[in-house]
C-alpha positions in Angstrom: 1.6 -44.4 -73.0 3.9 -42.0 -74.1 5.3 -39.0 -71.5 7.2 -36.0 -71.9 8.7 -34.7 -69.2 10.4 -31.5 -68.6 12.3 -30.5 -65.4 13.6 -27.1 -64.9 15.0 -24.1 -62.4 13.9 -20.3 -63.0 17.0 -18.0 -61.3 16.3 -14.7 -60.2 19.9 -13.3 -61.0 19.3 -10.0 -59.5 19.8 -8.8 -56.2 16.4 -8.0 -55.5 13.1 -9.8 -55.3 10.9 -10.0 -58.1 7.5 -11.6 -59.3 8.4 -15.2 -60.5 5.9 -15.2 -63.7 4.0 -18.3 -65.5 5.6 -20.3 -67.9 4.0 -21.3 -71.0 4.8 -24.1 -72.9 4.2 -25.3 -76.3 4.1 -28.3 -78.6 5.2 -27.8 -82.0 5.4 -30.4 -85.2 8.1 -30.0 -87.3 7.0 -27.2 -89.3 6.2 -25.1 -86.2 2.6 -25.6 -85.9 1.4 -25.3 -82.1 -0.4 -28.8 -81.7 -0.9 -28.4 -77.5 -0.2 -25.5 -75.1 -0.2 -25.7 -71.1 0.9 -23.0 -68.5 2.7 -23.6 -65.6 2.1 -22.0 -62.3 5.1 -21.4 -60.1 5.2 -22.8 -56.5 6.1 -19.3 -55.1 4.8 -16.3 -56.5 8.3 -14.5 -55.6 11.6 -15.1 -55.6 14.9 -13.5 -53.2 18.2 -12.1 -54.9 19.8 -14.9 -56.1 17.0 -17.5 -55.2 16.0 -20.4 -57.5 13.0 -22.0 -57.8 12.8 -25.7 -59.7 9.7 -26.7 -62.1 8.3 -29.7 -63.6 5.7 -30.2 -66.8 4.1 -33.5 -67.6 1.8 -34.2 -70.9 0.8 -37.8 -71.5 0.2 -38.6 -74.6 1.7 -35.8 -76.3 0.3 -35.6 -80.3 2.3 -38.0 -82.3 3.5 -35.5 -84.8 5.4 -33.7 -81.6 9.0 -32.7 -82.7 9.5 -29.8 -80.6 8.8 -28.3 -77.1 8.6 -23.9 -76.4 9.4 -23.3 -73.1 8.6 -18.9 -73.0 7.9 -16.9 -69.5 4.5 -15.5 -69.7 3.7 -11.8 -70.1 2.8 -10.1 -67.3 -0.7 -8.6 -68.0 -0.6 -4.5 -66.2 -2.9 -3.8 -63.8 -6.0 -2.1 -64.1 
């Protein structure tokens, strides 16, 4: 069975702590069509100046047309 497998750090590079936010991932075919999408939730919901957090994504038996992976932080939603 095929696997992909992505491993990862997020960085807060600031000195101050901040929300670490969702990542959303996507599986693309070659002309850019989303065939799967996951989210990621991050261990800790914050992160310290200058911390770093790692991730991991698994998706067994990714569609067999798969030639690229979006890795993009999710939008915070405001709110209310």
């Amino acid at each position: 069975v095929p696997v992909i497998a992505i491993k990862g750090e997020i960085i807060n590079v600031t000195d101050r702590e901040l929300p670490v936010p969702k990542l959303n991932l996507r599986v693309l075919d070659a002309n850019k069509r989303e065939l799967y999408r996951w989210t990621v939730v991050p261990d800790q919901p914050r992160l310290a100046g200058h911390q770093r957090q790692s991730f991991s994504a698994r998706l067994e038996s990714p569609p067999a047309d798969t030639a690229d992976i979006e890795i993009r932080l999710a939008k915070e939603k405001p709110d209310g």
